[in-house]
N, C-alpha and C positions, 0 to 999 in steps of 0.2 A: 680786332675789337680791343678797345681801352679794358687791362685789367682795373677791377674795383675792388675794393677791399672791402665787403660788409659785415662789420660784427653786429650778429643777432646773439642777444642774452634772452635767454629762456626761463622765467621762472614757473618751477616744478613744486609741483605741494604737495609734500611726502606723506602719508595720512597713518603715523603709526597706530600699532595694536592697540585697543581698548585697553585703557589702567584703571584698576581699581582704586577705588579712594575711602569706600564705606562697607564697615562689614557690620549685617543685620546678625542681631541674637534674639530668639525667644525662649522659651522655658517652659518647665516640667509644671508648674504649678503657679509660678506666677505674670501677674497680669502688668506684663511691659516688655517691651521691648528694647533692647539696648540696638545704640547705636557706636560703632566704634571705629576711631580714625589712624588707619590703618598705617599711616606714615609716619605714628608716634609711639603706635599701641595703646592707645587710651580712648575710654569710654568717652564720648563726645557729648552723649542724653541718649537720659533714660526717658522713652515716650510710653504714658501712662497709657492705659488701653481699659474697653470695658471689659473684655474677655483673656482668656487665656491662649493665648497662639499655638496651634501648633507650628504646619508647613509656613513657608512667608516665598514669595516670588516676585522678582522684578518685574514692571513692562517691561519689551522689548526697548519704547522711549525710553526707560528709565524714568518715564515721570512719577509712577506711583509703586508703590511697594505693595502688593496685596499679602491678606494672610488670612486662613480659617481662625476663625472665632470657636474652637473648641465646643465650651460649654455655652455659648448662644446662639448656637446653632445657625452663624452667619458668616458673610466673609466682608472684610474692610479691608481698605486702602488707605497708605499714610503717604501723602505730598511728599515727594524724597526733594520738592526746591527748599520748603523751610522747616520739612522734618515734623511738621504736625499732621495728626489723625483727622483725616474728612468725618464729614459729618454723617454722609452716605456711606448706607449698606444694603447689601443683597441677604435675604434670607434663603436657607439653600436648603439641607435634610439633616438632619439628627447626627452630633456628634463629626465635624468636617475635621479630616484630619489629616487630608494633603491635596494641592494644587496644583494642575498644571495649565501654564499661557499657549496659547499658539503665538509662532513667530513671527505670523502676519497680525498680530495683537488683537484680534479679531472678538476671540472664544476664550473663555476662563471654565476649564473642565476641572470641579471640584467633587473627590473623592468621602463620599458621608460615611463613617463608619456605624454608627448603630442603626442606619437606614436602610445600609447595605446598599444604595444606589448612587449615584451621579452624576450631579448638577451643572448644565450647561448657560454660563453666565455672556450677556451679548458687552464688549469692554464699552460700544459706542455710547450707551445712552445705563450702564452698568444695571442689568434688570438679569431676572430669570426666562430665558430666551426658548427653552424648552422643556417640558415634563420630564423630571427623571430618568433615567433609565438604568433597569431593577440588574440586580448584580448575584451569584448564586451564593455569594459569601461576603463578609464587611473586609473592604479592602483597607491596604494598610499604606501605598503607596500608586503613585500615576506619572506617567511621563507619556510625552509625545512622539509620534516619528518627527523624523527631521522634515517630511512633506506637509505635516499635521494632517493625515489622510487620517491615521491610523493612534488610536491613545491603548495606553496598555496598564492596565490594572492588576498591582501586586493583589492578591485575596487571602485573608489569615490563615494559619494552619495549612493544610496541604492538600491547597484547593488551586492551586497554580495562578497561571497568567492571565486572565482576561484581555480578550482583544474588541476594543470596538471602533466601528467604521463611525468617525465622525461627520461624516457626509450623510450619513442614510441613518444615524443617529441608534443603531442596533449591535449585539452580541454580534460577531459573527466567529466566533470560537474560545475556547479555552487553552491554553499551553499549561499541558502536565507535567511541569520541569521545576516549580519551587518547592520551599516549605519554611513557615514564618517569615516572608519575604519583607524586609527594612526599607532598602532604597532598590530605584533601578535609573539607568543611565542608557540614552541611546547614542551610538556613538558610530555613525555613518551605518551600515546593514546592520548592526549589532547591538544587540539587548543585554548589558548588564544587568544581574540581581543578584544582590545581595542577599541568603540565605541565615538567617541568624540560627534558626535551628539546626541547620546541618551542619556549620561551619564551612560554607562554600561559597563560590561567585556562578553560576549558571550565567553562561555564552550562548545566547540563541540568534539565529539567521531569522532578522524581524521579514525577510521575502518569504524564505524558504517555511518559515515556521520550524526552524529545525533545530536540535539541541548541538551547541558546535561543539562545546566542551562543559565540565566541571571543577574550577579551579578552587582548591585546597587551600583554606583560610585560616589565619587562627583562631581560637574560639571566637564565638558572635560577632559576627561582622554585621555591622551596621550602616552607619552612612557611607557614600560612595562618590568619587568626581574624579574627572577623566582632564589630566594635560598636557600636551605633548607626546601624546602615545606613550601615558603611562594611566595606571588604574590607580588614585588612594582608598584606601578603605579604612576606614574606623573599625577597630579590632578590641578586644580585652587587652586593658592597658597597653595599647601599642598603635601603630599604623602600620599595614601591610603596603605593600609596594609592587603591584607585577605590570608585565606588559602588556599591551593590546593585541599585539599579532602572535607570540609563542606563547602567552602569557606566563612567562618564566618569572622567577620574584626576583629583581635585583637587590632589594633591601628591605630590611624592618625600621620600625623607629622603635624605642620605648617609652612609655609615660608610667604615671606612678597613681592611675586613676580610670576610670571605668570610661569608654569614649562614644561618644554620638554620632551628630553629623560632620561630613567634610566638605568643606570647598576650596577649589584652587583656582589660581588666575593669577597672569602678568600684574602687577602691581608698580605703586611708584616707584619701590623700593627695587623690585625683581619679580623673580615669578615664587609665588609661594602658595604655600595649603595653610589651609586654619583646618581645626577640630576642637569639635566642641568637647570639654570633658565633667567628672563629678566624682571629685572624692569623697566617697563614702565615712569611711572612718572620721574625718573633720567637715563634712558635711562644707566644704569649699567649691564653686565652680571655678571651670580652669577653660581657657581659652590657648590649648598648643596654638603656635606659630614656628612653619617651619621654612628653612630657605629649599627649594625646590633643587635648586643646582649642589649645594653639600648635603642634603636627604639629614638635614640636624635640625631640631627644637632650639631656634635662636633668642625666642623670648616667652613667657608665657601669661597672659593678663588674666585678675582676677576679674571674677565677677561672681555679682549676689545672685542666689538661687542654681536649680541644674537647668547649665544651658542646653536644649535638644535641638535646636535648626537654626543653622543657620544662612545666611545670602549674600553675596558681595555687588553692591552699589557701582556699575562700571560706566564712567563717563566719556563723555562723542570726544575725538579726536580733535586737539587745534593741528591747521595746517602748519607746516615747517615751509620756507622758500630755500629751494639750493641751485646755484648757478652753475650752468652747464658752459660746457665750452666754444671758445671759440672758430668757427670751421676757418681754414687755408684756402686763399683765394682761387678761383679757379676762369675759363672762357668758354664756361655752358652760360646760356642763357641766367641773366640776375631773374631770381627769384622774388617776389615779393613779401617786403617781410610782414611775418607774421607774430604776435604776442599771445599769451595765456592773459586772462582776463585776471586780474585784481579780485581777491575776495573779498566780499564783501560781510556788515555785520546784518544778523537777521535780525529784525525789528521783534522785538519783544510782544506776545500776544498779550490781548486787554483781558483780564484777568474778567476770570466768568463768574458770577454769586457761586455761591455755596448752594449747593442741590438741597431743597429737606428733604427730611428725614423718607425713606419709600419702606413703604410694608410689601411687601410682595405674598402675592395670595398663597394659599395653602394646598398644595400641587401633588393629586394623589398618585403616589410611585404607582404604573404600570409595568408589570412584570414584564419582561420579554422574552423568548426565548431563548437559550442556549444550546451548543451541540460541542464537544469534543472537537478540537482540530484533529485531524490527520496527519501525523506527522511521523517522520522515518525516522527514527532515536538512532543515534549512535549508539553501537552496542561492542563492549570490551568484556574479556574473559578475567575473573575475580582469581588468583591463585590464591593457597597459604600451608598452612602446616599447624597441626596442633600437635603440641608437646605439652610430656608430663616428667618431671625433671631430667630435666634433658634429654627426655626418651618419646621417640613420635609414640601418637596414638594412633592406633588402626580401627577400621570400623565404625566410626562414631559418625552419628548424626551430625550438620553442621547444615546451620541453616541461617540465610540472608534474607531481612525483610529491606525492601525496597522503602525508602521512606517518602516519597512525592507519591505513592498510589499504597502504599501497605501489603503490597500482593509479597508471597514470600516464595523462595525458592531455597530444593533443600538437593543435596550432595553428602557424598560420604567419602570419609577417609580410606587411603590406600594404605597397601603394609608399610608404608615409610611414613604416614602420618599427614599426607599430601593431599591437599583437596583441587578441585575446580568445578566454577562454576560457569557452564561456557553462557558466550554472549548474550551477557546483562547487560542492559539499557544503563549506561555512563548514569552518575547521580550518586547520591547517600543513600547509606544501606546500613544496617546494622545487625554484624554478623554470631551468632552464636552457636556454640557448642552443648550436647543434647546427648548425654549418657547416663545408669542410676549410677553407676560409683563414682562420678564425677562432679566436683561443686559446679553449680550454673556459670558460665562465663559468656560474657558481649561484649562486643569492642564497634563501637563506631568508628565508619569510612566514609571514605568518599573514592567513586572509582573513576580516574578520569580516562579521557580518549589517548590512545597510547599505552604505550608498554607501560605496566604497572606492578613493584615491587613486591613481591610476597607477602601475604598474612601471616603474622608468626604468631599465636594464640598457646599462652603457657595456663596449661588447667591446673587443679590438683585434684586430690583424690579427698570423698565427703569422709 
């Protein structure tokens, strides 16, 4: 057989990671939203609003930006093609103060805080798609499983997790593992939260329902986003830094300002985090920007008012063409050749009127039940030692209130001043010391899973 030389060129269409180009701000108090372009650091527009925003969420399209309407007790969408506020809105329950989309863009579950329930919005035709449903505490935050089976409700003070089945549209349990819970983040089996009053990150198994760990924050931790298998957390003036799987901290940042929310994402620039911040003292909002790969504040943009949330604008991929090579001839049978199709442009859709205005009726929350999960806590032994100048204390009282349920447990010192409190349920706890000649002393903890460093507790005498 005659050798033939065929060169087939293949062209391939490399589809990179989604880059951010627009980062959403809203605020504490005022009514707008900033838009800002991330490849310059500068405010692009300010979009005027009728309410005050809290949460704000992309569609999965990216075609609309939704946000609660705080004090209108509604939620709106702003057109992310020309950056203007629709004219349509959904009215939802009392006080909405955070969002979450399903991934299939489906369902818009908004969390009402002084309703204490929520609102299930249908994205198709944007209406109120089902009655409430009643919540045992006003939640402070909402995030989805990755299946959107399963939505899960931070609830204030130290009333834990709320879990509900978004299929069957019901409670079907509580996680007793927060307390003042800010953000939460799922992140493949894993439920981060944010704990502002404890100073913690509570790790729970969203299958298992199980508490995995309790990692040690600096004070209030607030906003949270999850890149590359690493956690950022908005901290008192700072960002904290730990892992996803040891969750060990590899680094801090510092600021010089009070911080909010966080988001990270591949950018034009690189991969980076934003947080939002507010100095108090000059009454300044601050926009950190940090490079992800040097873990350093490389710019930081003002802005008017205190910014608290915010969201990054992430646009569809153009394809790349790279030519592959060419094969060595060979005398197996010629192949027939074959090509990749040419892409083509998608014909722009005819742009639809503007919806009016929809009032949506007034939808009386039905309570529904709730019950306790079952869940198996991870349980570690609390050590410490109480000293009174430099001399242990023997005998004393020494007692730990659990702070996600208040239940307290008490132990007493040995002749070297030595306590234990054998296996406590992992979590904050706030320990104190209980004698009459001795002044009152507490000291807040957090006990995590694993070996845990001594309590060293110095009293003195009243």
């Amino acid at each position: 057989m005659k050798k033939t030389l065929y060169v087939f060129i293949v062209l391939l269409f490399v589809f990179p990671v989604y880059s951010a180009n627009y980062l959403y701000v809203s605020y504490n108090q005022s009514k707008n939203i900033s838009v800002i372009d991330i490849s310059v650091n500068e405010i692009l527009k300010d979009i005027k609003l009728p309410c005050i925003a809290k949460q704000m969420q992309l569609s999965p399209d990216d075609k609309y930006l939704y946000f609660t309407g705080y004090d209108t007790n509604s939620v709106y969408r702003i057109k992310t093609k020309n950056l203007t506020l629709d004219s349509d809105f959904v009215s939802v329950g009392y006080s909405p103060i955070a969002i979450a989309i399903g991934s299939d863009n489906q369902k818009i579950y908004v969390a009402n805080e002084k309703s204490k329930n929520v609102s299930v919005i249908n994205t198709a035709d944007f209406s109120v798609a089902e009655e409430p449903i009643q919540l045992p505490a006003s939640p402070r935050c909402i995030a989805l499983s990755e299946d959107n089976k399963k939505a899960f409700i931070g609830l204030a003070g130290q009333k834990g997790i709320a879990i509900l089945d978004t299929e069957k549209l019901k409670l079907t349990g509580i996680l007793p593992f927060s307390t003042e819970p800010w953000d939460l983040c799922v992140y493949g089996n894993k439920l981060f939260v944010t704990n502002e009053g404890i100073s913690s990150i509570s790790v729970i198994d969203v299958k298992k329902a199980k508490l995995l760990n309790e990692i040690v924050t600096t004070d209030s931790p607030r906003g949270m986003d999850i890149m590359g298998d690493l956690i950022y957390v908005g901290v008192s003036n700072g960002i904290d830094i730990f892992e996803t799987l040891r969750y060990e901290k590899p680094a801090s940042i510092g600021v010089d300002y009070s911080t909010y929310d966080v988001v990270a994402g591949k950018t034009s620039v690189g991969k980076m985090v934003f947080v939002a911040g507010y100095n108090q003292s000059d009454k300044k909002g601050k926009i950190a920007v940090i490079d992800a790969e040097l873990n350093e504040v490389t710019s930081e943009i003002d802005v008017s008012g205190q910014p608290m949330y915010l969201e990054i604008k992430k646009t569809k991929p153009t394809p790349t063409p790279t030519d592959t090579y060419t094969p060595q001839p060979t005398d197996t049978p010629t192949p027939q050749p074959t090509f990749t199709p040419q892409p083509t442009d998608t014909p722009e859709p005819t742009p639809k009127p503007t919806p009016k205005l929809k009032s949506t009726k007034k939808i009386k929350p039905t309570p529904q039940p709730t019950k306790e999960k079952d869940t198996s806590m991870i349980k570690e032994d609390l050590t410490g030692r109480i000293m009174l100048e430099n001399e242990p204390v023997k005998n004393v009282r020494v007692k730990a209130m659990y702070k996600h349920s208040e239940k307290i447990y008490t132990t007493y010192t040995d002749s070297a001043g030595r306590f234990t409190f054998k296996q406590l349920p992992i979590g904050g706890y706030v320990v104190s010391v209980e004698a009459t000649y001795l002044q009152e002393k507490a000291v807040a903890i957090v006990l995590n899973k694993g070996k845990n460093p001594d309590l060293i507790i110095n009293v003195k005498k009243r």
